[in-house]
N, C-alpha and C positions, 0 to 999 in steps of 0.2 A: 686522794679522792677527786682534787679537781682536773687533775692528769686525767684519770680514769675514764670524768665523764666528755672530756672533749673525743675521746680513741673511740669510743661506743658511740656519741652522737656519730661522728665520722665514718664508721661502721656502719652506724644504722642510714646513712644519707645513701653511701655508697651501693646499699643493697635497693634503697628506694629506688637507685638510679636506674641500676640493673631490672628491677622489674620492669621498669618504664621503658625500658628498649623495646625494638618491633622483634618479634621472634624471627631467629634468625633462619632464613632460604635453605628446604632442603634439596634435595635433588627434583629435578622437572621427571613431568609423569606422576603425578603425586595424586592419589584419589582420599580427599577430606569429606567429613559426615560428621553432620550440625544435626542434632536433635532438642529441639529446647524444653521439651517434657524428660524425654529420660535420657539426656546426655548429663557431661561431667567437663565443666574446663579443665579440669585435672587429667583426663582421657588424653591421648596422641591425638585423636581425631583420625587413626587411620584406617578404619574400620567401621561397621553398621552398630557395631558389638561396643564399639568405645567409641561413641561420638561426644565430640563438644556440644557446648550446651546455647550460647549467647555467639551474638554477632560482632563482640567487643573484643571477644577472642579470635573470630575471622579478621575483623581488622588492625589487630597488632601482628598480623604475617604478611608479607611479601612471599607473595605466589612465582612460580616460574614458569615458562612454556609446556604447554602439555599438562598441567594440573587442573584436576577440578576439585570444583567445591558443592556437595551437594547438601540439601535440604529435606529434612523429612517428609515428606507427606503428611499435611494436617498439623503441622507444628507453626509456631506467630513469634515474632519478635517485634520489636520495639525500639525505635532509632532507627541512626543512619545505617545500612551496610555501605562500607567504605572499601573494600581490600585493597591490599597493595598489588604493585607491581604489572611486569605486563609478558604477554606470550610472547609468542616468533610466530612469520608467517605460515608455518609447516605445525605448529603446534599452540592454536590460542588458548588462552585459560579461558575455560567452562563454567562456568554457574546454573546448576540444573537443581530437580529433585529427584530422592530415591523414595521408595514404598508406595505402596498404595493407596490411595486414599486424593484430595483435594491438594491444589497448590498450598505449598508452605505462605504464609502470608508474612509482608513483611509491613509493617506500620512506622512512618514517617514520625507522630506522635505532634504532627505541627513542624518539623525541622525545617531547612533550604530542601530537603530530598530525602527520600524515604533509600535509594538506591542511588550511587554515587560513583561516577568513578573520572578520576582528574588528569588528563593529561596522560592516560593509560591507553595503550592499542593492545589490538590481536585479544580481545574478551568476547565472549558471547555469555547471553544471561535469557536462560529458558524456562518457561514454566512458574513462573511467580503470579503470586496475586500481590498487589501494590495499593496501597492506600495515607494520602497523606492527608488526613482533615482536619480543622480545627474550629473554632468558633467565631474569628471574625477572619476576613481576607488577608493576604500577605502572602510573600515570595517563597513559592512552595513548589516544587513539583514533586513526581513520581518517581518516574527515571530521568537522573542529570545526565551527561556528560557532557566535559569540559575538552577543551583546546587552548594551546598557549600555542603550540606548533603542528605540524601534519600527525593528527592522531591514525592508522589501520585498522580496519576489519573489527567495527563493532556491530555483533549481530543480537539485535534485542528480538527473541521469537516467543509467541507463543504463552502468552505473559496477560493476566489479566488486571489491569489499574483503573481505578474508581476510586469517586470522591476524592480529590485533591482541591483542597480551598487556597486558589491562585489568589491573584489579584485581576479583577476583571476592568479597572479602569483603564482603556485607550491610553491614557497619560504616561501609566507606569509602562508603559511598551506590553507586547503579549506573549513571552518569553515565561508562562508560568502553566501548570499543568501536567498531561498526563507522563509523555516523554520528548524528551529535551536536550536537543544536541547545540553547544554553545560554544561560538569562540570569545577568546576572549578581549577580541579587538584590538589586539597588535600589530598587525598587519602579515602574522607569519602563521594563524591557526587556520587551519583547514581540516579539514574531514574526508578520507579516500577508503572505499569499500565498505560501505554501511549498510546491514539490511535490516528493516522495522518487518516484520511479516508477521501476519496470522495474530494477530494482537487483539484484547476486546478494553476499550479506554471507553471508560461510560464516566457523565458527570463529573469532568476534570475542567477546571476554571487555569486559565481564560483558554487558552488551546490543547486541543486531543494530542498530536504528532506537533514539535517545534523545532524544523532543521535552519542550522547554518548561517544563524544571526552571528555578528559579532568577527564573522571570518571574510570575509570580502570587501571591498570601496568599492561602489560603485561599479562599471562595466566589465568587473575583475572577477569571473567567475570561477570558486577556486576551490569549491567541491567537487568530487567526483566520484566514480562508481556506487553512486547512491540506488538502492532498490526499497520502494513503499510498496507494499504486498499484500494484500488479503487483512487488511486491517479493517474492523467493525467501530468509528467512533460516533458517540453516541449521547446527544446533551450535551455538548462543551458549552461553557460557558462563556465563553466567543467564539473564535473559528475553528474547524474542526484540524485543518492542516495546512502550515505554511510550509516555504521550501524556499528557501535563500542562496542565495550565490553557487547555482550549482549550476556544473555543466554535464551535460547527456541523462540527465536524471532520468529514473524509469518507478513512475507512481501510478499501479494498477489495481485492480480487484479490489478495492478497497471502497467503505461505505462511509459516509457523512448524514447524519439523522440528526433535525434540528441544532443548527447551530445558531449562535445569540442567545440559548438559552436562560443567560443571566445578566447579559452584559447589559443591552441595548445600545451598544456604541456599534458603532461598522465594524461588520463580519461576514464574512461568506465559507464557503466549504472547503472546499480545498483548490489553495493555488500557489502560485509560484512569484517572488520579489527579485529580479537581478538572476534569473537563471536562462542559461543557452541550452538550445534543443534539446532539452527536457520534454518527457510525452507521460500524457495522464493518460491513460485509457482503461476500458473497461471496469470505468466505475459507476456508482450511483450516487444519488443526492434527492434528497428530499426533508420537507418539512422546514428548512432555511428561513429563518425569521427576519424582515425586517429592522432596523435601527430605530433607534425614538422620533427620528430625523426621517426615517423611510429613506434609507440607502441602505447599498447593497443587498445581503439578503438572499442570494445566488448560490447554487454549489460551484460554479466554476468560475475563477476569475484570472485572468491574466492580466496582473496588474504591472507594478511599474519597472520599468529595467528591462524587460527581456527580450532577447532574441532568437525566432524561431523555434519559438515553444508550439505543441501539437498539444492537440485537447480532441482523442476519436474513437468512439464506439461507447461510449458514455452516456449511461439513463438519468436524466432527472425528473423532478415531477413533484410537483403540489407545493413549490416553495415560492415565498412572498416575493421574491426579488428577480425571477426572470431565471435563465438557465446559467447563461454564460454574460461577463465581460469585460470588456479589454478597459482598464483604467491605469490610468497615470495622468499627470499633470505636467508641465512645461520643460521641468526638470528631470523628469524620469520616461520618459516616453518607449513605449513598446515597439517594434517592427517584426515583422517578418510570419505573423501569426497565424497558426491555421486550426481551423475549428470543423471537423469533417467526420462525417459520417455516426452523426450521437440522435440521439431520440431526447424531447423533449413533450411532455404531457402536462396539461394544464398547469405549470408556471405565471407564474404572476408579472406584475411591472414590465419589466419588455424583456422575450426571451434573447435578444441580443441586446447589448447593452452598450454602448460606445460611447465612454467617458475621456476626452481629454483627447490630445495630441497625438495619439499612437497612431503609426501607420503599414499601410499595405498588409491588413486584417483579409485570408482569405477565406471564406465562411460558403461552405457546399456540401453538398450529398445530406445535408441533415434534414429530419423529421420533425416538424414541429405542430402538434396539435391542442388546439382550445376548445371547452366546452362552449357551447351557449352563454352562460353563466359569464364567462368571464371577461373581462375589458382592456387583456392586455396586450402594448401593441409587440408585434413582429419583432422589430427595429427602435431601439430610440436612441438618438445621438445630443448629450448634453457636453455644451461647452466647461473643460476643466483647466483656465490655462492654457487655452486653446483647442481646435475640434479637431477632431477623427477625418484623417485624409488618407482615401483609394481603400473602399471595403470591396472586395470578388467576393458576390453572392452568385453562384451557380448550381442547377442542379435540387437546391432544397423544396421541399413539400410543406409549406405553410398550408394547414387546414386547418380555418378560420372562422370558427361558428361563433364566435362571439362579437363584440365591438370593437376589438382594438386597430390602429393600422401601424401606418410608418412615419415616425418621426425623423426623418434624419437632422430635423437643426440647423447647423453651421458645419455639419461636415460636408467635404468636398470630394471628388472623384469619386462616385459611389457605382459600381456597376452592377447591373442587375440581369443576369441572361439564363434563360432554360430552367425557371424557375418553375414551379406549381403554388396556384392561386385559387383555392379551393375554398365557399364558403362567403363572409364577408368578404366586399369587395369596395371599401372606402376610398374618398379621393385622392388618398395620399397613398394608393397603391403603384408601385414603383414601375414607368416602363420598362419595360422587358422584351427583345424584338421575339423572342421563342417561348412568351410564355405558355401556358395550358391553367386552362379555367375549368376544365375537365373532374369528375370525380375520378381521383387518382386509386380509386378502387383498392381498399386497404382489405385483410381480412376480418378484422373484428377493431374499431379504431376506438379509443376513449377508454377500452376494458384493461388497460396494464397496472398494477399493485405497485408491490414491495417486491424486489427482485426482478433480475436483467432479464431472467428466460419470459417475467410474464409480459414482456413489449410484444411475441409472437404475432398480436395484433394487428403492428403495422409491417407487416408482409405486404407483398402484393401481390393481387390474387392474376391471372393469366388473361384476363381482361382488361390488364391496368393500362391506359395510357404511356404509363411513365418508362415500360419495358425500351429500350435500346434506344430511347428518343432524347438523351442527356447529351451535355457536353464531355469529351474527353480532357480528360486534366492528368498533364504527366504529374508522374511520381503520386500517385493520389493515395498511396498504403498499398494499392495491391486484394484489398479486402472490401467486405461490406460488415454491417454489426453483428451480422452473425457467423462473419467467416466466410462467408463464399466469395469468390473469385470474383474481380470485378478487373476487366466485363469478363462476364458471361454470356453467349450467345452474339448476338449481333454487334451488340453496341452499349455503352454503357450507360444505365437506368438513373433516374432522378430518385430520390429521396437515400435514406439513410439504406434500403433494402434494396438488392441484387437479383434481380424473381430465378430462379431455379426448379425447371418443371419436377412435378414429381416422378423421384427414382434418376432428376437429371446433376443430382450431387457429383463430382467427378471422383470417380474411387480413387487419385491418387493423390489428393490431399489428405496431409497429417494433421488430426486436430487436436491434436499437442503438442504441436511445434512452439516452441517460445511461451507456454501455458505455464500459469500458476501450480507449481508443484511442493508434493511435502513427503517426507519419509520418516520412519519409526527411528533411524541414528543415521549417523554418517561416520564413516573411519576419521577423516579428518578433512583439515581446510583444501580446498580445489576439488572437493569430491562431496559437493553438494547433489541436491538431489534436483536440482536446474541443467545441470550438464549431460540429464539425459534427454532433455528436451530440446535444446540448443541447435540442433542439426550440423554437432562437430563431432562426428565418429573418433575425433580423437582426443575428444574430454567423455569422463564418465563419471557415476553416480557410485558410491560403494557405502554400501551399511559397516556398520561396525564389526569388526575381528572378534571370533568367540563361540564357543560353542552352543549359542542361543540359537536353535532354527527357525524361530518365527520375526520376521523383518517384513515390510512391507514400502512401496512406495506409491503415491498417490499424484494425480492428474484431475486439474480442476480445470472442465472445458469452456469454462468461461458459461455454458448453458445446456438448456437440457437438448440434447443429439441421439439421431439414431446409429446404435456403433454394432459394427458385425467381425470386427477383425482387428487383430491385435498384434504386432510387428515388435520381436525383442531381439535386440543385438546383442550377445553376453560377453563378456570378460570374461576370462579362465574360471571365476569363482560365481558359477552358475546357478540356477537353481534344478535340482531335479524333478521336485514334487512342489507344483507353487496352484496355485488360485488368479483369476483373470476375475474379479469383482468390480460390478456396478451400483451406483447409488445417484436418487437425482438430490440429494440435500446433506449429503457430506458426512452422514451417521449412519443409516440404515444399509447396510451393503447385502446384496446377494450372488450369487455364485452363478456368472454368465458361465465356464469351463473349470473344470478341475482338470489339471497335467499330474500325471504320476510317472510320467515317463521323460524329462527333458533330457536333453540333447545337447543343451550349451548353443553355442555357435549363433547362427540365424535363426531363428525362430520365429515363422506366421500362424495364427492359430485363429482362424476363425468360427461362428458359432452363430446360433439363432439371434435376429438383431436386439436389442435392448435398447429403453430410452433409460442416458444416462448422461448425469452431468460430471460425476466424478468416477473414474477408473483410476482399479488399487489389483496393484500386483502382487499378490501377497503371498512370499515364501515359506514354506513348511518343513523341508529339505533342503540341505543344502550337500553338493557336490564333495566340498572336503568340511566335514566339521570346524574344524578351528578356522576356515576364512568367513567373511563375513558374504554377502552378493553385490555382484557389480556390472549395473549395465552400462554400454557406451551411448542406446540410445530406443527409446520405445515410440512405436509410431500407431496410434489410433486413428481407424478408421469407419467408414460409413459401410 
């Protein structure tokens, strides 16, 4: 017997063992289905009909290229999602949901992370709702991911996260929160091809979006192909997005609403720490709280480390701390910055804001307007470590009904020419050998909300002053805030706006060129649904393979436009029978053309104009059944 029982404990260890292994990798291409109401750990998972049931069971597998993992509709779990393993660049593993109904939700339960994934590439994770709360603060986020070396192609889309109880003390760093890309400070983690898009992060402590801590020293900018897209964040409980050591960053369409909601330490909306020619555009900000201190407080801040960072076509409006500004201290100091062509409305503390040593800040074409009401000034330059040397102010439209002026401080080389000076006009109003003291004749000024398209306002109307009467500034974008050509006409215009008589739009710009875009699938990686936007006839967009004929792809024109004409380039896998659909708020679509006839090839297809801010090409037919459609490049017109 005592033989007996050492063979069977050893037996039974043996078997313990073996459960405890990660199941072992089947072949890549592998379609899994997680149901946590009516699934079965016991099920393969490889089917709707047999799905697993727990996330415990996704992460004892190592996933392969080409695999997905999908989640019920309306189904919750508990814990960490953890999986293993990681794709190829032709094939990343997928994380989506199947059925109808509400994102599957997935609950932190309090952990380090509700969604995980360590030192994994080539993943994408779509369609979840995210929630990590708990009842006193501590290191929490949403979505983690981690770095030890160059992680690839992590694309978080589409994903709704809320209530995540971070840690909101300055102290602890701000590395907690909604989603959270981390190295892990070895000097070899980096992050290349990431897109955050189309995201809604509401009431996540201490930051909404956190890239690229932990991966870079210093002037070592060692991110790349980073995209912030159409993200909504919302309440953070400090700031709403950082962006660290990155170089050529592109952070667009995205919103920042109230941030410092909890902290009261310094916060602003979204900006960039140690990143090179990184561009923010086309975004908003408002509501931005002040600190207990009354610092920052701003949607825009280009703070310390950078080089050649762009901050243009960007609305803010009604937050405590000013619009935009450049801060750093002795040790981190900024150069090369440019801040052009954004609209700012009633902003508090100084809509520019020149903290510290940064230099050769160039600040033009923007719009900056104050009620009555308000005290705050233009400009204000505090000594941090040292002051703010060589600001180019050109071109901008101060209209100034209230008290505030210019502080500049202890900064030095400050230059001020072809300005507008509209309104209060205090002593410490800057010479300017070209200014105009003129009413710069706006269309409707003071009346812009919530959203880009309601600044229309500050247009300007065919009596303005400010028409052709600017300085020319090479390489200045090319554009104005709402797209039109600059210059236009004679000469190029002062403020954030381009005047364009009407009907004098030029038909041969595309206003979807380089535009925020989304589509119902994608066949796979390099065949997003950006690459028919790009103006490279020789990248394209393709939906998914299958006999599904309804796909659709969408164009977000940054605002609301008058559109008459509609330019499709196809790939052999056409549409024959599609829809040309407009909407001005991203849900309500109607039907500008029905085709029942295409043609493939070049396709222009014009129609009665519509005002629309998003166009959706939506398929019905397709050419051969089993391919999916694929254009090389769609161009919207006036």
């Amino acid at each position: 017997m005592k033989k007996v029982i050492p063979i069977l404990l050893g037996v039974s260890l043996l078997v313990g063992a073996v459960c405890c292994l990660p199941i072992p990798a089947k072949a890549a291409n592998t379609t899994y289905y997680v149901d946590s109401v009516n699934g079965s750990d016991r099920n393969n998972g490889l089917s709707a009909s047999r799905p697993w049931k727990t996330i415990s069971k996704v992460n004892g597998k190592t996933f392969s290229s080409g695999d997905k993992i999908l989640f019920k509709a309306g189904s919750t779990y508990t814990g960490t999602l953890h999986p293993l393993g990681s794709g190829s660049a032709n094939a990343p593993i997928v994380i989506d949901m199947y059925g109808q109904g509400s994102k599957p939700v997935f609950n932190g339960g309090g952990a380090n992370s509700a969604v995980y994934l360590s030192g994994q590439s080539y993943w994408e994770i779509n369609n979840l709702e995210v929630t990590n709360n708990a009842y006193s603060e501590g290191t929490r986020r949403g979505i983690l991911v981690e770095a030890s070396r160059t992680v690839n192609h992590v694309y978080v889309q589409n994903c709704y996260i809320h209530n995540v109880r971070g840690n909101n003390d300055f102290s602890y760093g701000k590395n907690t929160g909604g989603i959270i890309f981390l190295g892990n400070g070895s000097g070899n983690a980096k992050f290349n091809d990431v897109l955050i898009a189309d995201n809604t992060i509401n009431y996540c402590d201490r930051t909404g979006i956190h890239f690229g801590e932990g991966c870079g020293n210093g002037y070592n900018f060692v991110n790349t192909g980073l995209v912030v897209r159409n993200n909504s964040i919302n309440y953070p409980g400090g700031d709403g997005s950082i962006i660290h050591f990155t170089d050529g960053g592109l952070i667009e369409y995205n919103t920042v609403n109230t941030s410092d909601n909890v902290s009261t330490q310094v916060s602003a909306g979204i900006w960039p720490w140690y990143c090179k020619d990184t561009v923010f555009q086309y975004n908003e900000g408002y509501n931005c709280k002040y600190s207990a201190d009354f610092d920052d407080g701003m949607p825009w801040d280009i703070d310390g480390g950078n080089q050649n960072c762009v901050y243009q076509y960007n609305y803010s409006h009604d937050n405590d701390g000013g619009s935009v500004m450049i801060c750093a201290d002795a040790s981190c100091p900024s150069n090369g910055s440019i801040i052009r062509y954004n609209i700012s409305q009633n902003d508090g503390g100084r809509v520019l804001n020149l903290t510290g040593p940064s230099t050769n800040t160039y600040y033009y074409n923007n719009t900056a307007y104050l009620d009555s009401n308000m005290s705050t000034d233009i400009v204000g330059a505090v000594d941090l470590g040292g002051n703010h040397r060589n600001l180019y102010a050109y071109n901008n439209i101060f209209y100034n009904l209230g008290s505030g002026g210019y502080d500049m401080g202890g900064s030095t080389g400050n230059h001020f020419d072809y300005n507008v000076y509209y309104g209060n006009h205090p002593s410490s109003e800057p010479s300017d050998p070209h200014k105009i003291t003129a009413n710069p004749r706006f269309v409707n000024p003071g009346a812009a909300g919530i959203g880009r398209d309601t600044a229309v306002g500050y247009k300007l109307q065919a009596n303005s002053p400010c028409i052709d009467s600017g300085k020319v500034i090479a390489n200045n974008g090319g554009q104005d805030f709402w797209g039109n050509p600059v210059p236009t006409g004679s000469g190029v215009d002062r403020g954030a706006c381009e005047y364009v008589a009407e009907g004098g739009q030029p038909s041969d710009e595309n206003l979807a060129l380089y535009k925020s875009v989304s589509s119902s699938s994608i066949e796979g990686s390099g065949l997003e649904a950006s690459k028919a936007v790009d103006g490279d006839t020789a990248t394209r967009w393709a939906s998914s393979e299958g006999t599904n004929p309804t796909e659709w792809i969408q164009i977000d024109l940054g605002s609301v436009q008058s559109v008459s004409r509609v330019d499709l380039n196809w790939e052999a896998a056409y549409a024959t029978k599609y829809k040309i659909q407009y909407s001005t708020n991203g849900w309500d679509f109607a039907d500008a053309l029905v085709v029942n006839n295409g043609t493939g090839g070049q396709e222009s297809k014009t129609f009665t104009p519509v005002d629309a801010r998003y166009i959706r090409i939506y398929g019905t037919e397709k050419f051969n059944s089993s391919w999916g459609y694929s254009l090389y490049e769609i161009g919207v017109y006036h």
